[in-house]
C-alpha positions as CSV (number, residue, x, y, z in Angstrom):
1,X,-1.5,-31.4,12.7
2,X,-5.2,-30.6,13.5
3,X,-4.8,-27.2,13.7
4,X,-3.2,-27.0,10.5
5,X,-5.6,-29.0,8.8
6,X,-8.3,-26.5,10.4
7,X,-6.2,-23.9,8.5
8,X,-6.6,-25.2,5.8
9,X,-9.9,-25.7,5.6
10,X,-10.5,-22.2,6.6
11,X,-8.8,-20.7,4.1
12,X,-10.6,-22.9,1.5
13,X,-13.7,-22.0,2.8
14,X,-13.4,-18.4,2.8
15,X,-12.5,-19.1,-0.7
16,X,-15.7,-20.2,-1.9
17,X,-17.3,-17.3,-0.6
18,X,-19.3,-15.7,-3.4
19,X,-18.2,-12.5,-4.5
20,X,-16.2,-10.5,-7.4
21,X,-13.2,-12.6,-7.5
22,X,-15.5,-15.7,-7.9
23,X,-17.6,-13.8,-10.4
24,X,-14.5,-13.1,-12.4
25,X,-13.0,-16.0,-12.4
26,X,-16.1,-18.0,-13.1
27,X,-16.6,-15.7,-16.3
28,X,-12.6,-16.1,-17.1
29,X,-13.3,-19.3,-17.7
30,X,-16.1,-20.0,-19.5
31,X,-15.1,-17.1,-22.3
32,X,-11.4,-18.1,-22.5
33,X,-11.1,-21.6,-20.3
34,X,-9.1,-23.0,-17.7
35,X,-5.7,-21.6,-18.1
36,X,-7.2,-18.0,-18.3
37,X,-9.0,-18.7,-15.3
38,X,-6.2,-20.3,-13.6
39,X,-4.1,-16.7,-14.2
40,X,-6.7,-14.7,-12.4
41,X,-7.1,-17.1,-9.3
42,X,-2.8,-17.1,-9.0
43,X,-3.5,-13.5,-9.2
44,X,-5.7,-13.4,-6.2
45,X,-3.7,-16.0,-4.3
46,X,-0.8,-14.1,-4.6
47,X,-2.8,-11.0,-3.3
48,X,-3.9,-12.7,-0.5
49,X,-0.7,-14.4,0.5
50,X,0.5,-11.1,0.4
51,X,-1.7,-9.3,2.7
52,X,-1.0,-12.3,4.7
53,X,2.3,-11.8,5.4
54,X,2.3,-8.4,5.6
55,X,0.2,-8.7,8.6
56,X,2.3,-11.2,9.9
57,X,5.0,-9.1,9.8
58,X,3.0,-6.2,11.2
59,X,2.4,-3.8,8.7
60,X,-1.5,-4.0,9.8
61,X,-1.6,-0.2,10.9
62,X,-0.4,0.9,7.3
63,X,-4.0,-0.4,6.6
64,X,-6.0,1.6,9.0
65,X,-4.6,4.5,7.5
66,X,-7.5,7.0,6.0
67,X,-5.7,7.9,3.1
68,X,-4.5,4.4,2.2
69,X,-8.4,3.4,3.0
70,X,-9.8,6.5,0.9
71,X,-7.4,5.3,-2.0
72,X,-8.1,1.5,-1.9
73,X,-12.1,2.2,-2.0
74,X,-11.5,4.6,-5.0
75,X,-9.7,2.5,-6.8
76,X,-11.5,-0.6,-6.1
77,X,-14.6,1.3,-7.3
78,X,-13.5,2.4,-10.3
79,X,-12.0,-1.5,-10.8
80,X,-15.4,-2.8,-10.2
81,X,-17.4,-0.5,-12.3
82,X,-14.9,-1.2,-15.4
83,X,-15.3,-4.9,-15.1
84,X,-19.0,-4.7,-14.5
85,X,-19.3,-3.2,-17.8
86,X,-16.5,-5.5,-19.8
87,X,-18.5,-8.3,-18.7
88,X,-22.4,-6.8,-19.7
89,X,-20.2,-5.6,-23.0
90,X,-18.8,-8.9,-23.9
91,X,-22.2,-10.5,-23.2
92,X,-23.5,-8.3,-25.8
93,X,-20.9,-8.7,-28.2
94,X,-22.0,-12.7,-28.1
95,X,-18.5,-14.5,-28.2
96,X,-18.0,-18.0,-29.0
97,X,-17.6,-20.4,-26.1
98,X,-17.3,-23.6,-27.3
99,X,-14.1,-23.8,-28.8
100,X,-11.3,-25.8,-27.2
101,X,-8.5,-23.4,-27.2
102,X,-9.0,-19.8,-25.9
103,X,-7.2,-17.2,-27.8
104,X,-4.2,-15.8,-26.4
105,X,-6.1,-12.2,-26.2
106,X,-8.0,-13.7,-23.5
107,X,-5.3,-14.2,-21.5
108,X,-3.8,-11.3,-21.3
109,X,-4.5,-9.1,-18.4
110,X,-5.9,-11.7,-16.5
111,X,-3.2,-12.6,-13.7
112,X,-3.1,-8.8,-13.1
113,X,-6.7,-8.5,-12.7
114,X,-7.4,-11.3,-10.1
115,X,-4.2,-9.3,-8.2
116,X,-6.2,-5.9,-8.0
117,X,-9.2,-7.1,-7.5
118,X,-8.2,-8.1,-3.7
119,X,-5.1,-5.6,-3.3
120,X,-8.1,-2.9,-4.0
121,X,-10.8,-4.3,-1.5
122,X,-10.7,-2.6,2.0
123,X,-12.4,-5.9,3.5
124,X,-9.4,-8.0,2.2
125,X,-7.4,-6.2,4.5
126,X,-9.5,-6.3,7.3
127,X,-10.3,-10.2,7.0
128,X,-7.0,-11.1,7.0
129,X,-6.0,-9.0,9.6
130,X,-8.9,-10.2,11.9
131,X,-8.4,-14.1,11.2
132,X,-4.6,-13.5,11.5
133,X,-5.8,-12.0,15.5
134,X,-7.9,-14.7,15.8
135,X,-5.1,-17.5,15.2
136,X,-2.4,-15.6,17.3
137,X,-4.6,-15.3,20.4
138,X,-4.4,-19.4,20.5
139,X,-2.5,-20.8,23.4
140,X,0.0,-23.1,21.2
141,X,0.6,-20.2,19.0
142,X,1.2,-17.8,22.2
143,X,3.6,-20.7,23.3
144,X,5.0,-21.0,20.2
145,X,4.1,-24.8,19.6
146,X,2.4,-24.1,16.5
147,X,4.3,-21.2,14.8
148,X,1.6,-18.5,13.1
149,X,3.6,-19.0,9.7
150,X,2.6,-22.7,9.1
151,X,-1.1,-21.5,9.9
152,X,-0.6,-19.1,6.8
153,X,0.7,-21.6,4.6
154,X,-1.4,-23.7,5.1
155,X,-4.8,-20.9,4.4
156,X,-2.7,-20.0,1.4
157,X,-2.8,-23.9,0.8
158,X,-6.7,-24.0,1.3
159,X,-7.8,-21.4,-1.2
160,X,-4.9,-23.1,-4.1
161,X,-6.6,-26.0,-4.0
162,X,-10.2,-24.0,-4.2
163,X,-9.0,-21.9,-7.1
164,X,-8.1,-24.8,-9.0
165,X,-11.2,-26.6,-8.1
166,X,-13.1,-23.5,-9.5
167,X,-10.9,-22.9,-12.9
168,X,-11.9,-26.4,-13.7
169,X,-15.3,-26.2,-13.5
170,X,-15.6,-23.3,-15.4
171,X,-13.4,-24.8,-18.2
172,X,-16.0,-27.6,-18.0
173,X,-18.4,-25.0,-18.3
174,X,-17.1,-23.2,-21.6
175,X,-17.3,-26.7,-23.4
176,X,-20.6,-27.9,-22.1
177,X,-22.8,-25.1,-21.7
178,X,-24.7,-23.4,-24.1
179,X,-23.7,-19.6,-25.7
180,X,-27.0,-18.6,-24.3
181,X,-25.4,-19.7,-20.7
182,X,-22.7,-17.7,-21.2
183,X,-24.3,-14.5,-22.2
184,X,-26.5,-14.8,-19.3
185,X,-24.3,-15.6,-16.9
186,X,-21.9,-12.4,-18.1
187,X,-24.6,-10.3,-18.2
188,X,-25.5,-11.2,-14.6
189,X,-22.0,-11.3,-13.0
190,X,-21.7,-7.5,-15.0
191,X,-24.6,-6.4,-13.1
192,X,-23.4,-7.8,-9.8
193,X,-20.1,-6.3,-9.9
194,X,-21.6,-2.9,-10.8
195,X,-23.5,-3.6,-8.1
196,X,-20.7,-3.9,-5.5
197,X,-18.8,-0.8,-7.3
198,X,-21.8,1.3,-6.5
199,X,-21.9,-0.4,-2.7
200,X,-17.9,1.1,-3.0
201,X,-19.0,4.0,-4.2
202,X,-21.4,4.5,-1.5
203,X,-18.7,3.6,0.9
204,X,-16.3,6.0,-0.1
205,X,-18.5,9.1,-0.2
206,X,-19.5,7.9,3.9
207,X,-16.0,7.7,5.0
208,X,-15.4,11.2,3.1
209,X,-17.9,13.0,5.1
């Protein structure tokens, strides 16, 4: 059961880890509250359950690939640099945040978002595929006394229960903080994620040459 539990807590760990998804969702969620915010973290669980499996079931050399690397970092890029500047255009554009129910606009898009945004980062890939090696290479797993399955469910577990955790507090967020909060705080997490596009960027033009 310990091993499990040690799952678990990896996998909400790594969640917590700051970063675009945690930007986004943050942002989600203070503009159009917790259900909105809630759609983009499903959308990134689901990502990440299934780059989980698909390592499980050994698809891992489909992601070394340099074409299927190449593509991921362009699109990614291009991902980051449109929500980057969404976020620094809505901080302009001054939205209300205070309201209690977030318009159905806001909603839309925002499963599918949280899905690219891990299905188009390269490191997703290699995380997963590197914790995934570092779980098999245990004894009891070898053995088969803890199957490597129940160690994904339970990671997958792990970052639920974070993604929640974070959707809530940035519905708390949109009713408490100020408008001047929010149009900070997109402004900032804009910049940051125009920041890691350019990092991308960067990246992609080095593996070209």
């Amino acid at each position: 059961m310990i091993p499990y539990i040690t799952s678990f807590l990896l996998g909400f760990t790594l969640a917590t880890s700051p970063g675009p998804v945690f930007l986004t969702i943050m942002r989600q969620g203070l503009k159009d509250g917790f259900f909105s915010a809630l759609l983009v973290s499903l959308g990134t669980l689901l990502a990440d359950a299934i780059l989980l499996f698909l390592s499980f079931l050994g698809f891992a050399s489909i992601f070394q690939m340099s074409a299927f690397h190449i593509f991921l970092l362009i699109f990614g890029t291009i991902l980051l640099w449109y929500l980057g500047i969404q976020n620094i255009r809505t901080s302009l554009s001054l939205p209300p945040i205070n309201g209690k129910h977030a318009s159905d606009q806001g909603h839309k898009g925002s499963f599918l978002i949280g899905l690219l945004l891990v299905l188009s980062n390269p490191l997703s890939y290699i995380s997963w595929m590197g914790i995934l090696a570092v779980i098999s290479a245990s004894q009891n797993v070898i053995s088969g006394k803890e199957p490597l399955i129940f160690h994904i469910f339970s990671i997958i577990l792990g970052i639920f229960l974070w993604d929640i955790c974070l959707s809530k507090i940035s519905d708390i967020g949109k009713t408490h903080l100020s408008q001047k909060f929010f149009l900070y705080f997109s402004k900032g997490s804009g910049i940051f994620l125009l920041s890691f596009g350019i990092y991308f960027g960067y990246k992609t033009i080095s593996y070209i040459l």
